[in-house]
Structures are given as C-alpha cells and as structure tokens.
KEVEXBA-15898 format. One record per residue (C-alpha): residue number from 1; residue in three letters; x, y, z. Coordinates in Angstrom, 1 decimal, padded with zeros to 4 digits. Example, Ala and Ser with C-alpha at 12.3 -4.5 7.8 and 13.67 -1.06 7.14 Angstrom:
<sites>
SITE/seq/type/px/py/pz
SITE/1/ALA/012.3/-004.5/007.8
SITE/2/SER/013.7/-001.1/007.1
</sites>
This chain:
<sites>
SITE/seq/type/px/py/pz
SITE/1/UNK/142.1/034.8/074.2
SITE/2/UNK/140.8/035.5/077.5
SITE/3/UNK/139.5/039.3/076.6
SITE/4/UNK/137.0/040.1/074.5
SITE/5/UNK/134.9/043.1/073.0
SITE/6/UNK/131.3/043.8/073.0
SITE/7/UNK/128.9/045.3/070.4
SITE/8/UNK/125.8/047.5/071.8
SITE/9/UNK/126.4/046.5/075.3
SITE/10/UNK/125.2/049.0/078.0
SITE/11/UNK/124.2/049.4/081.7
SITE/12/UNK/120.8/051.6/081.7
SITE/13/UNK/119.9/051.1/085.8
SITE/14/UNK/120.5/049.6/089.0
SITE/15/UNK/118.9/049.6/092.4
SITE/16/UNK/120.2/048.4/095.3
SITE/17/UNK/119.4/047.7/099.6
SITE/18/UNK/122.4/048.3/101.9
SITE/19/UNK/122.4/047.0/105.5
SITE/20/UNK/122.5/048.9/109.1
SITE/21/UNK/126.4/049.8/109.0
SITE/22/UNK/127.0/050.2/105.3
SITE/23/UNK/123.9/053.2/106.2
SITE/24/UNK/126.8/054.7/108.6
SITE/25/UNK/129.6/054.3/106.2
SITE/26/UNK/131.2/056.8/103.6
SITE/27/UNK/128.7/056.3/101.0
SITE/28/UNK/125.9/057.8/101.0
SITE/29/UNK/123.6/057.8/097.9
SITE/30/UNK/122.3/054.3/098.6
SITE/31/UNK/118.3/053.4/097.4
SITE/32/UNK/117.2/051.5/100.2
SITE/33/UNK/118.3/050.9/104.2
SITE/34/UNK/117.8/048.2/106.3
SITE/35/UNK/116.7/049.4/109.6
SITE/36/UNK/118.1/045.6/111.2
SITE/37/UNK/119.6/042.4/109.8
SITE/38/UNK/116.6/040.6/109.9
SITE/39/UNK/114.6/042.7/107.5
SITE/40/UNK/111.1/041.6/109.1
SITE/41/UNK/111.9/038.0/108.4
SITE/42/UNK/112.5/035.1/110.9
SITE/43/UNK/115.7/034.3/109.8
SITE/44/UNK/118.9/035.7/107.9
SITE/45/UNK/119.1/033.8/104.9
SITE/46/UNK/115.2/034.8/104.5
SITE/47/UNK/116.2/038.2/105.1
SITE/48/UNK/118.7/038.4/102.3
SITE/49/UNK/116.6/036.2/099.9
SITE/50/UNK/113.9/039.0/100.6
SITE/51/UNK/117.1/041.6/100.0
SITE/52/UNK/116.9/040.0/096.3
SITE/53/UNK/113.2/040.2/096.4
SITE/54/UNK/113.4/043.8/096.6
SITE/55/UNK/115.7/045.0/094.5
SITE/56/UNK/114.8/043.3/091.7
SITE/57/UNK/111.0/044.2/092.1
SITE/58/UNK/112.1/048.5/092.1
SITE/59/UNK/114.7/047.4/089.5
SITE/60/UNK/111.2/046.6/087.0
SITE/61/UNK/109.1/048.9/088.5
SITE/62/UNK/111.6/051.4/088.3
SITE/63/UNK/112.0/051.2/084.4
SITE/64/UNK/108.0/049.7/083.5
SITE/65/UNK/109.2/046.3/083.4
SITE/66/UNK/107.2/043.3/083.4
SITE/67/UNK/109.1/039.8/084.1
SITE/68/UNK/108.1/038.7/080.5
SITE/69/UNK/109.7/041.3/078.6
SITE/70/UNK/113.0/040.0/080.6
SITE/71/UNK/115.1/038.1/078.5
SITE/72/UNK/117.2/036.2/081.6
SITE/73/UNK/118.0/036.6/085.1
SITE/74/UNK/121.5/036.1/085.9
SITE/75/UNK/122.1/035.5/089.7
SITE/76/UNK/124.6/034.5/091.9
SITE/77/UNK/125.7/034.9/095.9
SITE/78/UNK/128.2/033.4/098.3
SITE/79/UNK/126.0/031.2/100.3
SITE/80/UNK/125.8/026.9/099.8
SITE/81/UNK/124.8/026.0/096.4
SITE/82/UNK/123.9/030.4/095.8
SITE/83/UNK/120.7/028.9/097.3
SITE/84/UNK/119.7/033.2/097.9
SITE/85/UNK/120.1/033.7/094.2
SITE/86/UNK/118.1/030.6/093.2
SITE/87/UNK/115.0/030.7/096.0
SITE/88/UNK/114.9/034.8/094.9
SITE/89/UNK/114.4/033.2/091.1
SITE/90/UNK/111.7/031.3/092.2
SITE/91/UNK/109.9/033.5/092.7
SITE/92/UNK/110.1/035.3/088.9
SITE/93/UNK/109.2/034.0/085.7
SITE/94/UNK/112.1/034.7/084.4
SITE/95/UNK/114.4/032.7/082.6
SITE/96/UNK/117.5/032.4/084.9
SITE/97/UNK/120.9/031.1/085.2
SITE/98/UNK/122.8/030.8/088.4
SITE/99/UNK/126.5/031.5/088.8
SITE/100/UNK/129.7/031.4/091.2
SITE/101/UNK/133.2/033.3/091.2
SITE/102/UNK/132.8/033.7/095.1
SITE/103/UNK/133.2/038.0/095.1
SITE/104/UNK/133.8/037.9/091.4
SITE/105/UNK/130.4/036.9/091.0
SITE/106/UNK/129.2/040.4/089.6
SITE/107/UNK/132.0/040.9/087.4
SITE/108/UNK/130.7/037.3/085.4
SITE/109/UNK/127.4/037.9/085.6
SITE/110/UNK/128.4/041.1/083.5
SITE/111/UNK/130.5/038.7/081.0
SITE/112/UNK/127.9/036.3/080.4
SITE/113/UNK/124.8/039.0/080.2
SITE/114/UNK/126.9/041.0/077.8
SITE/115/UNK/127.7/038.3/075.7
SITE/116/UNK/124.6/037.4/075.1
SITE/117/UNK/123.9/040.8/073.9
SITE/118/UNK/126.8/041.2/071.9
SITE/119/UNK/125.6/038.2/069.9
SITE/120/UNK/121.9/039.1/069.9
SITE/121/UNK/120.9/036.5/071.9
SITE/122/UNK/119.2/038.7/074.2
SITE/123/UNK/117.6/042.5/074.6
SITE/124/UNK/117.6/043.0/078.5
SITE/125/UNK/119.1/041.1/081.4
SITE/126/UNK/119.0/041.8/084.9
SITE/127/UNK/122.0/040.7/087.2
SITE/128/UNK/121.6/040.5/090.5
SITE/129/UNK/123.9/039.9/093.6
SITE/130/UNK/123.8/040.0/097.2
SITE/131/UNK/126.1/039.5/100.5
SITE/132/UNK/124.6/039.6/104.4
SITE/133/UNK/127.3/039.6/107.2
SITE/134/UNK/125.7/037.1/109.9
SITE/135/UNK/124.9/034.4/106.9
SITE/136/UNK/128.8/034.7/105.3
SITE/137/UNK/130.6/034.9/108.4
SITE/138/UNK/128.4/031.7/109.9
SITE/139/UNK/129.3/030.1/106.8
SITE/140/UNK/133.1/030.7/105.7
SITE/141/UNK/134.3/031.5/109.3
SITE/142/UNK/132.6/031.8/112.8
SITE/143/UNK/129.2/032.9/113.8
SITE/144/UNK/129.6/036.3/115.4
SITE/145/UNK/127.9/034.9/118.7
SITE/146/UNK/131.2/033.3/119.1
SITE/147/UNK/133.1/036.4/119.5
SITE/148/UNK/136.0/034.5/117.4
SITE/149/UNK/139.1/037.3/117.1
SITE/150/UNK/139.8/038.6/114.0
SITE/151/UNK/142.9/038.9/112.2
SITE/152/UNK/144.1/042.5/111.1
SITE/153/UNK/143.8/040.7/107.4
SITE/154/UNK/140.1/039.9/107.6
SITE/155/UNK/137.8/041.1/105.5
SITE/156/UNK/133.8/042.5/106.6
SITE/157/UNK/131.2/040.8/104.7
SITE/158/UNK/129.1/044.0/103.5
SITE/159/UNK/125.5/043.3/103.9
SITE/160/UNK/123.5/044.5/100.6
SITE/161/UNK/121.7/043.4/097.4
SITE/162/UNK/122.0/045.1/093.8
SITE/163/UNK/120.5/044.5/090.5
SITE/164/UNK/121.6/045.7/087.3
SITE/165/UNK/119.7/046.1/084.0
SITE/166/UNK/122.1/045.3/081.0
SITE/167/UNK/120.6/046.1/077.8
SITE/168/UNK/120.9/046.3/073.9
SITE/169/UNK/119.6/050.3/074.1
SITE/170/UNK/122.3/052.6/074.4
SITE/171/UNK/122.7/054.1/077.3
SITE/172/UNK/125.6/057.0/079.0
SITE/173/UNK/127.2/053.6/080.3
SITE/174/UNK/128.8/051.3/077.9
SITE/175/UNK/130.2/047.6/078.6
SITE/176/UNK/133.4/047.7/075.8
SITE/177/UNK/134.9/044.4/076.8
SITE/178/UNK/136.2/042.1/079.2
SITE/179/UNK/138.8/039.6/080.5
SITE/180/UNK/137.9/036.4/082.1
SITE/181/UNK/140.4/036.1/084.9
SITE/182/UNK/142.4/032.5/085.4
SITE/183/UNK/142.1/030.6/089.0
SITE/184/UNK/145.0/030.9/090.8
SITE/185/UNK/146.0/029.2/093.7
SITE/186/UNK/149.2/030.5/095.5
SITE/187/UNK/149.1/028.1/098.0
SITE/188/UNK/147.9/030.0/100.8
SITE/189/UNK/145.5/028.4/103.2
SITE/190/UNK/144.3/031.2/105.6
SITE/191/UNK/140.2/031.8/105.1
SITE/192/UNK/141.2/035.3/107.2
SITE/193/UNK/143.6/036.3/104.5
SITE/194/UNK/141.5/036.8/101.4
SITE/195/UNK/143.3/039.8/099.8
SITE/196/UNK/146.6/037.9/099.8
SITE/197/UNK/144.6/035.2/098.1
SITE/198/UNK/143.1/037.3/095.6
SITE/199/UNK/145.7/040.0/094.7
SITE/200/UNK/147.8/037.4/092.8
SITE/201/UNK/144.9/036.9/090.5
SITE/202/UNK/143.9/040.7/090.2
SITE/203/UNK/147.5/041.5/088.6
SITE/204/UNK/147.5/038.6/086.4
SITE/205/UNK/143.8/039.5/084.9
SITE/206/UNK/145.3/043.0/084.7
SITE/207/UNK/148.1/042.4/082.7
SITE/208/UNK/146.7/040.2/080.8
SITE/209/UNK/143.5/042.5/079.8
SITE/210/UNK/146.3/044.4/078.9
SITE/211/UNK/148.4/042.4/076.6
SITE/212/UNK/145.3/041.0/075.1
SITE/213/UNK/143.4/044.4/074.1
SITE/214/UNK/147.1/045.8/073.6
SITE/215/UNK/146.4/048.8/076.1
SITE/216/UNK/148.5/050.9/078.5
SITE/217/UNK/147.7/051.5/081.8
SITE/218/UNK/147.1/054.9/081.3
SITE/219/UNK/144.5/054.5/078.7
SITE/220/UNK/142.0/053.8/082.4
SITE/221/UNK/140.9/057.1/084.2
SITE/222/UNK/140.4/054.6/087.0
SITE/223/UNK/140.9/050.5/088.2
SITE/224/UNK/138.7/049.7/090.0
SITE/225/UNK/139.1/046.3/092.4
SITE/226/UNK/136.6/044.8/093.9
SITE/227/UNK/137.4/043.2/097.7
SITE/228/UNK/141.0/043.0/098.4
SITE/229/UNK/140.8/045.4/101.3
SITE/230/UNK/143.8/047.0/103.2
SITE/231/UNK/146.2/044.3/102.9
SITE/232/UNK/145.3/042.6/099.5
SITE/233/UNK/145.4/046.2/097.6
SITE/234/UNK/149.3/046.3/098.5
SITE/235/UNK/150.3/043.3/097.3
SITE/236/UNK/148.3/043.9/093.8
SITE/237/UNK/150.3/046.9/093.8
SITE/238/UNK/153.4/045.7/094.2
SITE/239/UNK/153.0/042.5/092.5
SITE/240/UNK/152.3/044.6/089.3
SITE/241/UNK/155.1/046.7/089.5
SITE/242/UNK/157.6/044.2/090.5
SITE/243/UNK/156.2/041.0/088.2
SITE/244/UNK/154.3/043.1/085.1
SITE/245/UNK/156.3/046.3/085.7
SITE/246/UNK/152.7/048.1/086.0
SITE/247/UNK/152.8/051.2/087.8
SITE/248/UNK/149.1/051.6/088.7
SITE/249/UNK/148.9/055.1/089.8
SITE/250/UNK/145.0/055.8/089.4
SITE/251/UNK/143.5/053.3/091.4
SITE/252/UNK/140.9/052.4/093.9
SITE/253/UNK/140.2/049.5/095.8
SITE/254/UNK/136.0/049.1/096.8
SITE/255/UNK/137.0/047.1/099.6
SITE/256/UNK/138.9/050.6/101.4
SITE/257/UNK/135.5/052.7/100.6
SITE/258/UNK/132.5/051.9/102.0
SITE/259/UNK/133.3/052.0/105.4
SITE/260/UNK/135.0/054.5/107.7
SITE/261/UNK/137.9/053.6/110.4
SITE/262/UNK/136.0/054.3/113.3
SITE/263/UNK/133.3/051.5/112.2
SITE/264/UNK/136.0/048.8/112.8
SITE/265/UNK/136.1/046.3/109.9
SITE/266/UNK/139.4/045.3/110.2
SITE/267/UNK/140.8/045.0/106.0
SITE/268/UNK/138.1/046.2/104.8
SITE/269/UNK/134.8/045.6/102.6
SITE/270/UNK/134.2/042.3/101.4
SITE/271/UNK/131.3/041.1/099.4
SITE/272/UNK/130.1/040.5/096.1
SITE/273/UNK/128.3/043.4/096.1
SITE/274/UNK/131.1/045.8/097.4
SITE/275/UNK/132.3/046.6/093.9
SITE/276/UNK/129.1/047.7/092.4
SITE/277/UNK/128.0/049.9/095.7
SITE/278/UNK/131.2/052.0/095.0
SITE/279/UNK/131.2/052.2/091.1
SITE/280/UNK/127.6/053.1/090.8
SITE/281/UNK/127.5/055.2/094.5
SITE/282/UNK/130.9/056.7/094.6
SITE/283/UNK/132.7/056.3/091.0
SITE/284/UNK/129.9/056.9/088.5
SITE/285/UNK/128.2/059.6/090.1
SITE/286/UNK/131.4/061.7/091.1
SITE/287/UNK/131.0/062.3/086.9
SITE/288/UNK/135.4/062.5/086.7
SITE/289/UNK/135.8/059.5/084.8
SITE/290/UNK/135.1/058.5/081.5
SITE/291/UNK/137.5/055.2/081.2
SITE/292/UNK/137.2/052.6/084.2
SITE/293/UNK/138.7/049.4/084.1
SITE/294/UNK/136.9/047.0/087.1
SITE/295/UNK/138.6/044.1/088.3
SITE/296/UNK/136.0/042.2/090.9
SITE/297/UNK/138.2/039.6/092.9
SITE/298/UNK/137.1/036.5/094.4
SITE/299/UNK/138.5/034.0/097.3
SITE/300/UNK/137.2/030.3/095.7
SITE/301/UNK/137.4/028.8/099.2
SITE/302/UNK/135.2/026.0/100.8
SITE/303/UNK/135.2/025.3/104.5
SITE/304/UNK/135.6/021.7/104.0
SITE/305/UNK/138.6/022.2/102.1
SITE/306/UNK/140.3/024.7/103.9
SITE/307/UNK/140.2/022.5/106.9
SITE/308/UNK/142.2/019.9/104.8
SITE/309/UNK/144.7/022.6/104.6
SITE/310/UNK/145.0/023.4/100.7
SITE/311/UNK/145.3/026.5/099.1
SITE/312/UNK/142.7/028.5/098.2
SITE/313/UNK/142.3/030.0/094.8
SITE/314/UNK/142.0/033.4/093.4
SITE/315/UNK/139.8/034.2/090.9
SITE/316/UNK/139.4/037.9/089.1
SITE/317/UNK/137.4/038.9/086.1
SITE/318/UNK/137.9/042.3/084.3
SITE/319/UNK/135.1/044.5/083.1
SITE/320/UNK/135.8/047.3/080.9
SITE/321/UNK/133.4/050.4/081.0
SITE/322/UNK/132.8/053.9/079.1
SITE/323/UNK/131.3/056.2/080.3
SITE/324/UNK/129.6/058.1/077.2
</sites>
C-alpha cells in the first residue's frame, strides 16, 4: 500500500523568510522579509543557502534547541544536485539526509521524518525547504535578464525558506498518515506548463489516499494542493470528477494564494515552499479547520531532458493533518 498511518507524530513549530514580492502578496503573517534578492550576499544561490541558514537557526533558538539534541535534518530544494539544502547542512552538526520530489519536496520530507517517528527511530527532526526566483528560473527556464515571454500557464517561482520541527511530543498539530504519490508521466513536454504536468498525479494520489485509508471526500474540512496554479487546479478538478468521480468541493490550491492579480505572476505560485507558506500563514491560523488533507505536487523535469523532448513526470505525495 502506498498510504500509511502514523503513531505520536506532530508538528510543534516552523519559521520561515519570504522574499520582496511574496512581502506584497496576500499573506501577511510571514516571520522574516527580505528587503532584496540578494540578502547581503554576493550571489543568489548564497543568498538562499543563507535563506536556510536563517530559518533554521530561529527554528532552534526559537524552541531552546541545540543542534545535538536534533535527531536529523531532512533537506531538500530545486536547485542541481539540492546543492542549497546540502551547503546549508554543512554548516550544522546534524545528522542529515537530502531529498528530491522537485515541489513535492516538503510533502516527503514530512513522510520520511514522520516515519521515523512513528517507529521510534527518532524524537525531533527538522525539515527544511527553500525556493528563490532568479536561481529557479536561470535554472529550469530563462534568466530574467533575458526578458524571455511567458506563457499564461507558467508558474512564479516563490522566493522563501521554511523549517519545520516534527516531533514525538504532542502537539495541537498532528501528522495522521500519508500517501506516497506514483510518478506519472503524461507525456507532456512543455517546462511552462507544470500544472498540466502535475494535476494528473495530484488526482491519482488523491483517490488513491482515498481507497487506501477507505475515506470519503468529505471526511477533509480542506485539500490542500501545493503548486498547480490557475491552470493545473482545473484539470485536478475535472480529472477527479470525470476519472475518480470525486467532487472536490472544499478545496484550495497554494499556488492561487500567495500572490495578488495585480502582482503579475501569470498561473500562479510555484515553489517547494508555496504549500507550507499557506497552510501554516493562511490555513492553520484562520483556526476553521480541523481535517486537512495536503497534497504538495511536483514537476520531475530536467533541462537536459526536456530539450530531448520527453515527457515530464508528475509526482504528488499526500499528507494527512489534524488539527487537535
């Protein structure tokens, strides 16, 4: 089975850095602010490994944390080899294991964390993630100096860092299970269309958390996806109604909330870290829901191999919360 449940699994803190425009944009309960993308250092990737830096050291200080009393570090980011996860680890002694679903990223590093504290392996973990604009878009696309124009499908890189301390102590937020989500490639080939890639996968992780912890929909207050954006979040919808005959009513997409119109990002939020901005900044702190389903989604593409023309695949993995 893909799903499974946890024992004395819970979220007890995060902390998290936001950049310029994500300051401007709907949310508004955000730790830190960047004041530029540069962050005081000489380059971006610097800036965002320092992004890491940051939020990990309030993350400790923040609950009276030394590094040693850390049982592992579970990173992981969307830049070559998650070189921003692993140069941030460095810098720790902390045991730490590096990971990859593209913007799924958080949702596994939940998975793995939380198995190892479902199976006493481990008392506290901290999982970290992070996304900058001007490193993702130079990397998976076109620098912005380019002025390259943008489809109406493209997604906006969101520009942030979180960590999030998972531990054995109960806490008012609970991790009840999850559902590792299957790669699926639909054969689509466009890097600027990365809600149509990962909507296919979304609704299949859906149904099958579903099936697998014998559920209906309406046992979630909320779903909450991670990146599909303007475009992606209607074909999950009607994919689930018209394939898994879902009728997903209470629903929210993280991608559609963090920035306004008037900013200009085309489909929406992108990001690793767009998922967990909203749950902990919007979801979690409007208090209304006591049930939340999140499904982070992920766009497993690689430059080289998109320019060979294959498909990309979709990955999503499925988180299920409760909020005590």
């Amino acid at each position: 089975m893909a799903s499974k449940k946890f024992n004395n699994v819970y979220i007890k803190d995060n902390f998290e850095v936001v950049g310029p425009l994500e300051k401007e944009g709907l949310l508004k309960s955000y730790d830190l602010v960047m004041d530029d993308y540069y962050y005081g250092e000489p380059t971006f990737e610097q800036a965002e490994i320092k992004m890491q830096k940051i939020v990990l050291e309030n993350l400790l200080n923040k609950n009276k944390l030394s590094e040693n009393k850390i049982d592992a570090l579970i990173g992981g980011d969307l830049i070559n080899q998650i070189s921003i996860s692993s140069y941030n680890a460095a810098q720790f002694k902390i045991p730490y294991l590096g990971v990859y679903s593209a913007c799924a990223s958080y949702a596994e590093e939940l998975i793995i964390a939380s198995s190892l504290i479902s199976g006493k392996l481990a008392k506290k973990i901290v999982a970290i993630t992070s996304s900058h604009n001007l490193n993702a878009e130079r990397q998976f696309r076109y620098p912005v100096e380019y002025g390259a124009v943008k489809k109406h499908t493209t997604t906006f890189t969101t520009t942030a860092a979180i960590s999030t301390l998972i531990t054995s102590e109960p806490s008012n937020i609970k991790i009840e299970s999850a559902t590792i989500g299957k790669a699926i490639d639909m054969g689509i080939t466009d890097t600027n269309n990365m809600g149509a890639v990962m909507a296919p996968a979304a609704a299949d992780t859906l149904n099958t958390h579903l099936l697998e912890m014998k559920r209906n929909i309406n046992y979630y207050d909320l779903v909450l996806t991670g990146d599909l954006g303007l475009v992606g979040k209607e074909i999950f919808l009607e994919m689930l109604n018209k394939e898994y005959n879902i009728n997903l009513k209470k629903y929210m997409d993280a991608g559609c909330e963090i920035y306004t119109n008037a900013q200009e990002t085309y489909a929406g939020a992108s990001g690793p870290v767009a998922l967990p901005l909203v749950l902990f900044d919007k979801v979690l702190t409007s208090k209304r829901y006591k049930k939340i389903l999140i499904i982070a989604t992920g766009s497993l593409q690689s430059v080289q191999l998109a320019n060979q023309k294959l498909g990309i695949p979709g990955i999503a993995h499925a988180i299920s919360l409760e909020v005590i």
